[in-house]
PDB file of N, CA, C and O in Angstrom, chain B, residues numbered from 101:
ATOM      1  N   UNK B 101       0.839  -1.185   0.000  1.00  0.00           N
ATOM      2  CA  UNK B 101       0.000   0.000   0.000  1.00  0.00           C
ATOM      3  C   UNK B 101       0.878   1.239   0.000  1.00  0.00           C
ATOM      4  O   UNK B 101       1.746   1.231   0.873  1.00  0.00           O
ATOM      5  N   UNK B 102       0.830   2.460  -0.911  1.00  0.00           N
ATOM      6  CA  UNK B 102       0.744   3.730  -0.600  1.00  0.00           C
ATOM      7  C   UNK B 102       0.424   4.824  -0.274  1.00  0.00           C
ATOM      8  O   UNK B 102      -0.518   5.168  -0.988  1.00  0.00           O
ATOM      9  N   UNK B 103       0.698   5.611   0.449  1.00  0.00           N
ATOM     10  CA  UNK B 103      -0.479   6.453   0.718  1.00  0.00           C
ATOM     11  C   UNK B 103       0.128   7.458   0.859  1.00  0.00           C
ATOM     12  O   UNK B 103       1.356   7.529   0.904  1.00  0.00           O
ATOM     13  N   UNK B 104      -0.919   8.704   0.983  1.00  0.00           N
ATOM     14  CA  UNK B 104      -0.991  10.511   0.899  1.00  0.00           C
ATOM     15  C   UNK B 104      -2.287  10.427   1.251  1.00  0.00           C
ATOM     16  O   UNK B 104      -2.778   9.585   2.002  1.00  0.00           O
ATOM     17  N   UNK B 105      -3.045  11.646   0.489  1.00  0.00           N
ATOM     18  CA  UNK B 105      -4.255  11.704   1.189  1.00  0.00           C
ATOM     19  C   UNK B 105      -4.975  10.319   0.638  1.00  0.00           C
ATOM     20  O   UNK B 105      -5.764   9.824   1.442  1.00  0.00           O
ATOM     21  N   UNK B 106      -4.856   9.807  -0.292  1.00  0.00           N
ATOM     22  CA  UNK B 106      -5.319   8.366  -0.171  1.00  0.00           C
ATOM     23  C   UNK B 106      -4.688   7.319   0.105  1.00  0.00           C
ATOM     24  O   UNK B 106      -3.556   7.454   0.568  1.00  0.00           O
ATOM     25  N   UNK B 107      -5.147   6.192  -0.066  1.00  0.00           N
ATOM     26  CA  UNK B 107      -4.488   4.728   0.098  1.00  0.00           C
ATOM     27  C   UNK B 107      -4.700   4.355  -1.419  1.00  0.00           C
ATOM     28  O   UNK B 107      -5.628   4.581  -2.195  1.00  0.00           O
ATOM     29  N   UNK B 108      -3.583   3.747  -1.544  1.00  0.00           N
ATOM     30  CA  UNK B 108      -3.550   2.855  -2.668  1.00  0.00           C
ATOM     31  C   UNK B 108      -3.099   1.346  -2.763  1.00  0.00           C
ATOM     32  O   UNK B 108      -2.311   0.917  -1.920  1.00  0.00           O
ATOM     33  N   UNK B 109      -3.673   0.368  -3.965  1.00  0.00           N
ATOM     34  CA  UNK B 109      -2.585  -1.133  -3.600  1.00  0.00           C
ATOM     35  C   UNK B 109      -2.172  -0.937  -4.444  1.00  0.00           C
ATOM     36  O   UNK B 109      -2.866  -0.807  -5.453  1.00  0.00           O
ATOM     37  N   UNK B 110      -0.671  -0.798  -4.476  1.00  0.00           N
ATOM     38  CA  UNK B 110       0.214  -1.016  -5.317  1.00  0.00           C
ATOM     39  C   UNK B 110       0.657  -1.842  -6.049  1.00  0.00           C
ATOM     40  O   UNK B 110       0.974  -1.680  -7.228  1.00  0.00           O
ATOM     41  N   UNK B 111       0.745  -3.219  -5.146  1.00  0.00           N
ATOM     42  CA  UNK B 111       1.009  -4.528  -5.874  1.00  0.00           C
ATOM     43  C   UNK B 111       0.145  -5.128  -5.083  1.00  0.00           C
ATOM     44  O   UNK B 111      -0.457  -4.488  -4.221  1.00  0.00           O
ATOM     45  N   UNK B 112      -0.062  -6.622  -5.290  1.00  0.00           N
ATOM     46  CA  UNK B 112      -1.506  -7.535  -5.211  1.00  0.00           C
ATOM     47  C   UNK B 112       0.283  -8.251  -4.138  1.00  0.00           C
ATOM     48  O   UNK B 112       1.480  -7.967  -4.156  1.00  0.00           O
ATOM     49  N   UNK B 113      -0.748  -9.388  -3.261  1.00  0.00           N
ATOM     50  CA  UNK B 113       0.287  -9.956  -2.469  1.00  0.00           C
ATOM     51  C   UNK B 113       1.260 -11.032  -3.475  1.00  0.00           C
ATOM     52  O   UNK B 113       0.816 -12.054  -3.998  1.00  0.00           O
ATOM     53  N   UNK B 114       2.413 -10.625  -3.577  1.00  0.00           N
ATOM     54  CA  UNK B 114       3.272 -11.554  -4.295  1.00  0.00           C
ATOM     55  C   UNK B 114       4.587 -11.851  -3.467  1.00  0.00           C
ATOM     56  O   UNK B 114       4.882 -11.327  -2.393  1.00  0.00           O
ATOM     57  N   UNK B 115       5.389 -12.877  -4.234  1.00  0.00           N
ATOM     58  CA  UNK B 115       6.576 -13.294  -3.600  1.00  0.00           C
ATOM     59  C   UNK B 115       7.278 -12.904  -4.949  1.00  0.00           C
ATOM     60  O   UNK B 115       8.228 -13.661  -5.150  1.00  0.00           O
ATOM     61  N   UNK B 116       7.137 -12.074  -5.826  1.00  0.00           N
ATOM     62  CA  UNK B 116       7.942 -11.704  -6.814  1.00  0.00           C
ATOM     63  C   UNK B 116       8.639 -10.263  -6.502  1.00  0.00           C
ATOM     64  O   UNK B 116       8.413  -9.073  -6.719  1.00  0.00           O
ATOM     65  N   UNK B 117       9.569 -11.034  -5.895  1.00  0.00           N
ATOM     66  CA  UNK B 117      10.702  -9.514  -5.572  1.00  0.00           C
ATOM     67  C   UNK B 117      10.674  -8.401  -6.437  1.00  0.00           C
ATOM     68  O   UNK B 117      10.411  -7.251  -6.084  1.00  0.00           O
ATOM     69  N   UNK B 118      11.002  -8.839  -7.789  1.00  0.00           N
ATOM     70  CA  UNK B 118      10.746  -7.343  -9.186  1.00  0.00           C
ATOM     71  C   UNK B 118       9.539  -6.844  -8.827  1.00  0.00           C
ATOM     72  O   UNK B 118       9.380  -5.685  -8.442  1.00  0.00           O
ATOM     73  N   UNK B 119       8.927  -7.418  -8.902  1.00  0.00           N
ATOM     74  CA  UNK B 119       7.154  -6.355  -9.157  1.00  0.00           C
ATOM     75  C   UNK B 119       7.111  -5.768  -7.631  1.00  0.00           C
ATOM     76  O   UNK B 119       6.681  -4.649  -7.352  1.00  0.00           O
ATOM     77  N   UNK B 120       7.621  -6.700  -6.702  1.00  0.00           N
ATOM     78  CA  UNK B 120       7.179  -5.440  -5.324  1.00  0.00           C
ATOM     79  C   UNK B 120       8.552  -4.193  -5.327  1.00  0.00           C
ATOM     80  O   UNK B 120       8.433  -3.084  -4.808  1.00  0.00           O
ATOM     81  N   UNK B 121       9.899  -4.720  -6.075  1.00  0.00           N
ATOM     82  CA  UNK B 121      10.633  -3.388  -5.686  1.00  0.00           C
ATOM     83  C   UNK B 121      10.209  -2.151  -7.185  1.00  0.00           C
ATOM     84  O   UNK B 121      10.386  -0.958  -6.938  1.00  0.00           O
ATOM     85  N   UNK B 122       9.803  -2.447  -8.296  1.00  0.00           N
ATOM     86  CA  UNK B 122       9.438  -1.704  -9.208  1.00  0.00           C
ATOM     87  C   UNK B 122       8.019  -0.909  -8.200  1.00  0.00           C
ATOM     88  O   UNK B 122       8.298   0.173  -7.683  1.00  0.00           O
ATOM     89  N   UNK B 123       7.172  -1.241  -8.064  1.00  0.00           N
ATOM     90  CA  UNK B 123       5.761  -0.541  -7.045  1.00  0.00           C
ATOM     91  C   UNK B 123       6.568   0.222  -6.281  1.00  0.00           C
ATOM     92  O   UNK B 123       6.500   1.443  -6.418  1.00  0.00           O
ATOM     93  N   UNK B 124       7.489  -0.356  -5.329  1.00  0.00           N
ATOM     94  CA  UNK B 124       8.266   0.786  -4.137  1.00  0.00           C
ATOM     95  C   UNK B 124       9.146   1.671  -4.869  1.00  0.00           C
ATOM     96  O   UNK B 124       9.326   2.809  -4.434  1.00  0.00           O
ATOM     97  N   UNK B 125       9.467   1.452  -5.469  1.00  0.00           N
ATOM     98  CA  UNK B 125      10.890   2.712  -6.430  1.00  0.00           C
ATOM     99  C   UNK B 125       9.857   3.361  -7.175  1.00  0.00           C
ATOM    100  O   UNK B 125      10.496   4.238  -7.757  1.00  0.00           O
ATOM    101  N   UNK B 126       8.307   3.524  -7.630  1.00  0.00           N
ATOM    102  CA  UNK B 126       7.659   4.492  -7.950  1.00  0.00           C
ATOM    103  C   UNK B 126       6.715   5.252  -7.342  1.00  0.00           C
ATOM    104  O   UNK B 126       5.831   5.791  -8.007  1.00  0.00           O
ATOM    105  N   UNK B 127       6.833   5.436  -5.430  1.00  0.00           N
ATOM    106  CA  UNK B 127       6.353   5.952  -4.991  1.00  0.00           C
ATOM    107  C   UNK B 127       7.233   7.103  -5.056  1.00  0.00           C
ATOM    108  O   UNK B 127       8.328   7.277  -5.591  1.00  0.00           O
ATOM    109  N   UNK B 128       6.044   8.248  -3.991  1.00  0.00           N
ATOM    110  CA  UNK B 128       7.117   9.574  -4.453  1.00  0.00           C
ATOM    111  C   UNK B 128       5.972  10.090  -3.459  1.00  0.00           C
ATOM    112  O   UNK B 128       4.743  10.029  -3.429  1.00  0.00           O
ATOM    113  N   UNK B 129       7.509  10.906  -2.250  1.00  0.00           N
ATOM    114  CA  UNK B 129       6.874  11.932  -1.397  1.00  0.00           C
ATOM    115  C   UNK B 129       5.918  12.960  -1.497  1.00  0.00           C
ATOM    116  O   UNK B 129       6.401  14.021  -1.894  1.00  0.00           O
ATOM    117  N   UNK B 130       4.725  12.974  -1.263  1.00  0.00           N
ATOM    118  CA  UNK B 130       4.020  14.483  -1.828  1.00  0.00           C
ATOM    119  C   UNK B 130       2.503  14.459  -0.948  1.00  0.00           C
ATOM    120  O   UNK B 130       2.170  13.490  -0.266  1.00  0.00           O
ATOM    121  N   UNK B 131       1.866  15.408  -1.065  1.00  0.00           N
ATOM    122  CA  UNK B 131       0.489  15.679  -0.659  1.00  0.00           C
ATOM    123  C   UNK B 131       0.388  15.421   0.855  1.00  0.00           C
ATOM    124  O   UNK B 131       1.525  15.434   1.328  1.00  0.00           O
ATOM    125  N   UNK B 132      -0.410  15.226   1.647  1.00  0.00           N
ATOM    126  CA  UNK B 132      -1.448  15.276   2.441  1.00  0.00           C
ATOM    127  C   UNK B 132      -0.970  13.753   3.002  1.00  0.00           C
ATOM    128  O   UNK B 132      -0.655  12.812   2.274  1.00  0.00           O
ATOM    129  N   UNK B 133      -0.999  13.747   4.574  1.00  0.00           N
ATOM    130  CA  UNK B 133      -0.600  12.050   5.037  1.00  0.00           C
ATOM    131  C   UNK B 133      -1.896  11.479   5.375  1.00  0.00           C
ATOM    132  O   UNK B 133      -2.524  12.134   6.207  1.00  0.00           O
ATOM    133  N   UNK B 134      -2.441  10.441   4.946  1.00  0.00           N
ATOM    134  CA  UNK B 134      -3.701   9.281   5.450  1.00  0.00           C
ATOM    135  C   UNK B 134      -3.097   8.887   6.276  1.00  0.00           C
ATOM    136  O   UNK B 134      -2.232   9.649   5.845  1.00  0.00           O
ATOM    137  N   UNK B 135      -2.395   8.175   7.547  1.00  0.00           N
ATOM    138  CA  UNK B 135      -1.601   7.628   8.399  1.00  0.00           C
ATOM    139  C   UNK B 135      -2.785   6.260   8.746  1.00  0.00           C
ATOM    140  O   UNK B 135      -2.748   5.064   8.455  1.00  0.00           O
ATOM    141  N   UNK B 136      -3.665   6.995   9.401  1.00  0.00           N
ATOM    142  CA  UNK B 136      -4.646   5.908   9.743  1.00  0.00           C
ATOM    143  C   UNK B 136      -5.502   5.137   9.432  1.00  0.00           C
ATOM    144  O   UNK B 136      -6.079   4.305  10.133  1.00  0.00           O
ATOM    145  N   UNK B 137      -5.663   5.453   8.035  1.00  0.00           N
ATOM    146  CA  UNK B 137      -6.157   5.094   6.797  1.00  0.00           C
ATOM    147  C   UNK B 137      -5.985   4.049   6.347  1.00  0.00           C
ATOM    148  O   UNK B 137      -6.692   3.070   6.110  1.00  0.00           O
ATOM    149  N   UNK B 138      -4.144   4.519   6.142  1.00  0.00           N
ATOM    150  CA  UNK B 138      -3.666   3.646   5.288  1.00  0.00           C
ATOM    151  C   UNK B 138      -3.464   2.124   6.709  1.00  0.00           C
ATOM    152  O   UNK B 138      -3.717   0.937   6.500  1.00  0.00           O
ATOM    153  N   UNK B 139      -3.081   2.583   7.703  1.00  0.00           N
ATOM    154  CA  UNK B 139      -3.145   1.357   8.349  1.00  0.00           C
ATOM    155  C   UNK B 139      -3.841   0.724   8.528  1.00  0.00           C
ATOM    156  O   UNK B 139      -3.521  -0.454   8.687  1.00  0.00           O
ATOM    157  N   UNK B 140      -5.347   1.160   8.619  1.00  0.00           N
ATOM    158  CA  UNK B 140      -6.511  -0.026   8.413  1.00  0.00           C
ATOM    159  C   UNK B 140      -6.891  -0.517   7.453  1.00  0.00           C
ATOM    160  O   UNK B 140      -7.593  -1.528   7.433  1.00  0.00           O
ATOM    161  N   UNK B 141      -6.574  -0.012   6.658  1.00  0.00           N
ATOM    162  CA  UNK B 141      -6.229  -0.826   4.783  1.00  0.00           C
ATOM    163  C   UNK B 141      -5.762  -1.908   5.102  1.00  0.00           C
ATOM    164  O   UNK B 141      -6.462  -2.921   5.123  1.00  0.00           O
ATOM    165  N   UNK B 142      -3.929  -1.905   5.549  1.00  0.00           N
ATOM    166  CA  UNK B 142      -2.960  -2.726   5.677  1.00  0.00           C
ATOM    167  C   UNK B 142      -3.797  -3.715   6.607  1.00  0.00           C
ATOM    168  O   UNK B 142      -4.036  -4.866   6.244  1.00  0.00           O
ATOM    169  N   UNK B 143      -4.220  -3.208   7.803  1.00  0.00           N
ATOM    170  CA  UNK B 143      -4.785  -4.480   8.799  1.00  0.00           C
ATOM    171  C   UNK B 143      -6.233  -5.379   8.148  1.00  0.00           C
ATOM    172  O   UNK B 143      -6.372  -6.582   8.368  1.00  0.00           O
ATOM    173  N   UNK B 144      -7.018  -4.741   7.510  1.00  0.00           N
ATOM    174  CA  UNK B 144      -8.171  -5.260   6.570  1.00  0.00           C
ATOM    175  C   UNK B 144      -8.018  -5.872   5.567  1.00  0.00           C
ATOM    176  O   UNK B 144      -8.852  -6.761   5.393  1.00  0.00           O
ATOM    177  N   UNK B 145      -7.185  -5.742   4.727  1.00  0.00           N
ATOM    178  CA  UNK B 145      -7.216  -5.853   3.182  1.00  0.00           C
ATOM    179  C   UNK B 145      -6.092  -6.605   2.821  1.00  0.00           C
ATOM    180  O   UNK B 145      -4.965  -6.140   2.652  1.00  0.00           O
ATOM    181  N   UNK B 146      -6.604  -8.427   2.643  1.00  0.00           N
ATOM    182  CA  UNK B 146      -5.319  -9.343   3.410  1.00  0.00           C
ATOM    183  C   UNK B 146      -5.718 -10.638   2.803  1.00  0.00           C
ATOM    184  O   UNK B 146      -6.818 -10.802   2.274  1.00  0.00           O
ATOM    185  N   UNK B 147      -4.968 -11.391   2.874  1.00  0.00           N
ATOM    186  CA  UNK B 147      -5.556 -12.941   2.250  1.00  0.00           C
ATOM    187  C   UNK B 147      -6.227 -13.235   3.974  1.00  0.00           C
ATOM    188  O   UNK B 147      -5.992 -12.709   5.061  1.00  0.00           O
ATOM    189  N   UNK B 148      -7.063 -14.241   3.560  1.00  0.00           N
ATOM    190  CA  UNK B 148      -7.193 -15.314   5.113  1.00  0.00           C
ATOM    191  C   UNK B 148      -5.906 -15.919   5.015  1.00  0.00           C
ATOM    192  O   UNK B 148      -5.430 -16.489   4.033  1.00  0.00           O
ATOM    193  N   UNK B 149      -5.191 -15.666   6.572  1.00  0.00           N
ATOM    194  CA  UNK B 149      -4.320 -16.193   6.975  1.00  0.00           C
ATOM    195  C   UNK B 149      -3.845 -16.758   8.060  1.00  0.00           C
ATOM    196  O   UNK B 149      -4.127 -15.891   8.887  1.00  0.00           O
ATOM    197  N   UNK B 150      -3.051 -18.036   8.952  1.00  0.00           N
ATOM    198  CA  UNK B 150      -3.511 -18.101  10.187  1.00  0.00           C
ATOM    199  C   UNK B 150      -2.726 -17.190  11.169  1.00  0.00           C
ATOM    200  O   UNK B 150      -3.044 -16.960  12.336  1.00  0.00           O
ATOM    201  N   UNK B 151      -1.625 -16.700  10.488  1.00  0.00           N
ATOM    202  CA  UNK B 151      -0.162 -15.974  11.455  1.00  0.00           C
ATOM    203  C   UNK B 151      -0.873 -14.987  11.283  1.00  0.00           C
ATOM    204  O   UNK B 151      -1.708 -14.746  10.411  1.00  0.00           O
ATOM    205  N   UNK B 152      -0.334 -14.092  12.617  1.00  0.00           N
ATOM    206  CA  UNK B 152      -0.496 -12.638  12.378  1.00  0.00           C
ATOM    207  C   UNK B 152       0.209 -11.621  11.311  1.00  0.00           C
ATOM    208  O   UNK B 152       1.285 -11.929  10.799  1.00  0.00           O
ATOM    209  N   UNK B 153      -0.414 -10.464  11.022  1.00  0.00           N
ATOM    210  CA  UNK B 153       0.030  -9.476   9.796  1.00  0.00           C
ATOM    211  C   UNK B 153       1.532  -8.917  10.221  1.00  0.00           C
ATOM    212  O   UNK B 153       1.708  -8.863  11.439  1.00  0.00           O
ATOM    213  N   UNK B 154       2.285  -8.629   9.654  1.00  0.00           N
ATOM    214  CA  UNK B 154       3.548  -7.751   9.848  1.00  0.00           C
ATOM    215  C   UNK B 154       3.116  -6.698   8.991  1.00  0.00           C
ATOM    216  O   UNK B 154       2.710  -6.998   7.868  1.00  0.00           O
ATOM    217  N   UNK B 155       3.150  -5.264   9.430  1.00  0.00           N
ATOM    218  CA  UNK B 155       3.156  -4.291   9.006  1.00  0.00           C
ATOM    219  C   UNK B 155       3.964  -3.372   8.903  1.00  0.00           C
ATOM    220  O   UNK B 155       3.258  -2.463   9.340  1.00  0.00           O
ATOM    221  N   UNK B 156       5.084  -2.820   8.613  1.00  0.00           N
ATOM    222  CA  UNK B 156       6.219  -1.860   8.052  1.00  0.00           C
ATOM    223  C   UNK B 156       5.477  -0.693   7.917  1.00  0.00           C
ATOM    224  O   UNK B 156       4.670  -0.894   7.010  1.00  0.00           O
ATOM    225  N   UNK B 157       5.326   0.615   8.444  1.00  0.00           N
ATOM    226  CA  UNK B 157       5.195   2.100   8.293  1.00  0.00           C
ATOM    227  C   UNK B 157       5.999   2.560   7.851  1.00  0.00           C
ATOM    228  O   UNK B 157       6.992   2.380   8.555  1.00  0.00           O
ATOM    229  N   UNK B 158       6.284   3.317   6.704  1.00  0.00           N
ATOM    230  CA  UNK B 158       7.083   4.188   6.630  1.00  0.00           C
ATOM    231  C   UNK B 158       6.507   5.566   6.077  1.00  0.00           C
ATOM    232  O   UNK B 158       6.083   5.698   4.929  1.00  0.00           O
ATOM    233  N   UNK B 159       6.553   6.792   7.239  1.00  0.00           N
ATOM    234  CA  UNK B 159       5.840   7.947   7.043  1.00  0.00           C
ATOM    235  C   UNK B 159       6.528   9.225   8.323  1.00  0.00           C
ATOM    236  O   UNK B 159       7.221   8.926   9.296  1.00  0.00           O
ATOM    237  N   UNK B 160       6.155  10.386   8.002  1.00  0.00           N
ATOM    238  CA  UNK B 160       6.724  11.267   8.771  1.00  0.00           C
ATOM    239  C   UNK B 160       6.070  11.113   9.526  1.00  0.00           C
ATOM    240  O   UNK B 160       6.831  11.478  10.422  1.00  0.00           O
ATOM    241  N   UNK B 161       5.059  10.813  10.106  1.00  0.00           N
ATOM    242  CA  UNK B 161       4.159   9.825  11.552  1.00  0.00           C
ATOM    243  C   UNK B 161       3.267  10.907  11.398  1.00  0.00           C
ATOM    244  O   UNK B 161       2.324  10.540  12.099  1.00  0.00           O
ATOM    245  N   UNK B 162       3.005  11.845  10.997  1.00  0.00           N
ATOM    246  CA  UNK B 162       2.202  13.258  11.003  1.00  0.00           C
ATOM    247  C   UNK B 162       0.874  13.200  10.078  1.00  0.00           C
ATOM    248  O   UNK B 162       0.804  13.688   8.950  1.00  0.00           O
ATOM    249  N   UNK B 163      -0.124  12.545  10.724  1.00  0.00           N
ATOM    250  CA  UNK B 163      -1.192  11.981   9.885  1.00  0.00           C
ATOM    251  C   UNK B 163      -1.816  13.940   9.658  1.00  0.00           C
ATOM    252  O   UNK B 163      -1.672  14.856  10.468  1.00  0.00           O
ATOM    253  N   UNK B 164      -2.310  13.970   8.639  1.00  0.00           N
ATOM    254  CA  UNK B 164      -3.296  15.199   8.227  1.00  0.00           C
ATOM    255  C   UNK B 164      -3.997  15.138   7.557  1.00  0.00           C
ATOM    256  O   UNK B 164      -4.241  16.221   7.026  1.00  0.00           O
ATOM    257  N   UNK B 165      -4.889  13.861   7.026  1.00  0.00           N
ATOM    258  CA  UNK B 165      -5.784  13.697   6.289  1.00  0.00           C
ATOM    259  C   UNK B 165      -6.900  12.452   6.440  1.00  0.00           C
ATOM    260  O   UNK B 165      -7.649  12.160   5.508  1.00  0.00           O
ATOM    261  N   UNK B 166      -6.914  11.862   7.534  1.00  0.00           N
ATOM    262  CA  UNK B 166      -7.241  10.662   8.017  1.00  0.00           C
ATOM    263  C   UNK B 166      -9.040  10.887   7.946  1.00  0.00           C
ATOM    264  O   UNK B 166      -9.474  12.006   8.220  1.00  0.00           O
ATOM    265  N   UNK B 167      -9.660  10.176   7.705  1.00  0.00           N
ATOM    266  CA  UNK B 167     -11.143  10.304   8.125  1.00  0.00           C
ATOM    267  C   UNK B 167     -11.083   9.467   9.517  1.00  0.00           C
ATOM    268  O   UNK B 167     -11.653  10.025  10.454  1.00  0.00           O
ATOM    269  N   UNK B 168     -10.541   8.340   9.763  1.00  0.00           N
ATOM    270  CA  UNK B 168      -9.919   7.465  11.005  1.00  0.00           C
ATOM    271  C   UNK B 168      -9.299   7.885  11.988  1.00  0.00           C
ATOM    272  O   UNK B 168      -8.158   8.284  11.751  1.00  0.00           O
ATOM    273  N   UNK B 169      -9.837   7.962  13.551  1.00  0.00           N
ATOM    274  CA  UNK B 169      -8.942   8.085  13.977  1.00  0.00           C
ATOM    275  C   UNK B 169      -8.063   7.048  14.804  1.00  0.00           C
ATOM    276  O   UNK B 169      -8.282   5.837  14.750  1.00  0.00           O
ATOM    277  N   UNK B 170      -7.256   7.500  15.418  1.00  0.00           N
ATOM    278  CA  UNK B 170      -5.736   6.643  15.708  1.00  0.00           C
ATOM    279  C   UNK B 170      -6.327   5.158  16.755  1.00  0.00           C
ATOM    280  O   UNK B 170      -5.953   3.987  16.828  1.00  0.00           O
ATOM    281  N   UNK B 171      -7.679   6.168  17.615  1.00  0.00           N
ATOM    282  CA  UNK B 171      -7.331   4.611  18.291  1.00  0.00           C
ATOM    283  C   UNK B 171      -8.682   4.126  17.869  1.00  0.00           C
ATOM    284  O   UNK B 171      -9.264   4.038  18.951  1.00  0.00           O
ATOM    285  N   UNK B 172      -9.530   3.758  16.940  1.00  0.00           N
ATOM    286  CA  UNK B 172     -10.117   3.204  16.197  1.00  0.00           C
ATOM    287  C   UNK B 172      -9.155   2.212  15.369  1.00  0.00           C
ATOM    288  O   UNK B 172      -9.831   1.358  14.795  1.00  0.00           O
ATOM    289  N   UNK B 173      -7.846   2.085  15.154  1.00  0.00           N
ATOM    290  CA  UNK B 173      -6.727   1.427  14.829  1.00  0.00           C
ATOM    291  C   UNK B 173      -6.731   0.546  15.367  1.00  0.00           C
ATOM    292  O   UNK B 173      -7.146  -0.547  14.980  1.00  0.00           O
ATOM    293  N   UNK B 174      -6.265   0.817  16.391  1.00  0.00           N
ATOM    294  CA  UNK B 174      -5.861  -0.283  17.613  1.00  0.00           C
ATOM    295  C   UNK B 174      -7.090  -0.835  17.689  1.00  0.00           C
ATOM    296  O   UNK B 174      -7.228  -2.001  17.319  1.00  0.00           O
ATOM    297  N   UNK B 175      -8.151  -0.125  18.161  1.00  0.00           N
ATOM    298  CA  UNK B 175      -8.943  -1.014  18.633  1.00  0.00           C
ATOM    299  C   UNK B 175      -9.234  -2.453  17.235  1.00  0.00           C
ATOM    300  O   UNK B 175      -9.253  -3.656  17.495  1.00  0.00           O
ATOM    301  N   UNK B 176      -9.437  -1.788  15.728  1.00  0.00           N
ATOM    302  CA  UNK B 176      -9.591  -2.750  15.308  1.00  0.00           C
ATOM    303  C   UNK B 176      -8.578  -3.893  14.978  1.00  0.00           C
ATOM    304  O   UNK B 176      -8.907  -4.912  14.371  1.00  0.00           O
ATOM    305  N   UNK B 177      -7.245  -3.617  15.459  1.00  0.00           N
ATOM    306  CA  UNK B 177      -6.233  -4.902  15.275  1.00  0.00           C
ATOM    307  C   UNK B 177      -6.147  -5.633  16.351  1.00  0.00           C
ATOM    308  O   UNK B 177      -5.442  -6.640  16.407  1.00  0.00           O
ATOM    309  N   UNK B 178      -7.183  -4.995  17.755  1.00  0.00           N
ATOM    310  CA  UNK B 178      -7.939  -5.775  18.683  1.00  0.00           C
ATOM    311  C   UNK B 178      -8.458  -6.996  18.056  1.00  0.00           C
ATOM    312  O   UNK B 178      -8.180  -8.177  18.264  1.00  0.00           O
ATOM    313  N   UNK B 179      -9.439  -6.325  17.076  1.00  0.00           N
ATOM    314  CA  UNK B 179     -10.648  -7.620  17.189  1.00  0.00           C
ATOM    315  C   UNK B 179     -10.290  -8.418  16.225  1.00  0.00           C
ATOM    316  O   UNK B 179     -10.627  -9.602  16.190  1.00  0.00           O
ATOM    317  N   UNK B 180      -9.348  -7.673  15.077  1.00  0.00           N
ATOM    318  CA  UNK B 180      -8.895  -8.665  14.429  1.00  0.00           C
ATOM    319  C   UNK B 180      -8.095 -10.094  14.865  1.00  0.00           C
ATOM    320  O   UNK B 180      -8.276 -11.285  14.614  1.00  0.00           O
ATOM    321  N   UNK B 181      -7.126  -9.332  15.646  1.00  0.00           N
ATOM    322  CA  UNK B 181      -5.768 -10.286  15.793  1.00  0.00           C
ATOM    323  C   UNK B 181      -5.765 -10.865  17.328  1.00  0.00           C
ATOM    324  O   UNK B 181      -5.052 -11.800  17.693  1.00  0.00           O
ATOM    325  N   UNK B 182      -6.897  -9.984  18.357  1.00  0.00           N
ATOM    326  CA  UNK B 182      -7.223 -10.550  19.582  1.00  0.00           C
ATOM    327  C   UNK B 182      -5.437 -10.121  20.443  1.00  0.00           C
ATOM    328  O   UNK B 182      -5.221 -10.444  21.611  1.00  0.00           O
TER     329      UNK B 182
END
């Protein structure tokens, strides 16, 4: 996923190293941060799986565009992941 003021999927879940580092080498700093957005994307939007999600942030942590807020997050990687 990328994000600014939106979220995006960049690449579909793969184990093909090229296609996920081509998606990451064409993001590009700019606009408005979703922060919380984009993390309930990341925690929602997932194969069924039985392990828990690993999630990687990388952002100036300075959400300014979120319709979400922060602990509506947590709470839902509560009910997800218990």
């Amino acid at each position: 996923l990328a994000f600014s003021q939106a979220v995006a999927l960049r690449a579909p879940w793969t184990a093909d190293h090229a296609a996920l580092k081509a998606s990451i080498s064409n993001i590009e700093a700019r606009g408005s941060t979703s922060l919380h957005d984009a993390l309930y994307a990341a925690l929602t939007i997932r194969d069924i799986v039985v392990s828990r999600p690993l999630v990687l942030v990388f952002s100036d942590g300075d959400d300014t565009a979120s319709w979400l807020p922060g602990q509506s997050i947590v709470e839902t990687a509560r009910r997800i992941w218990g």
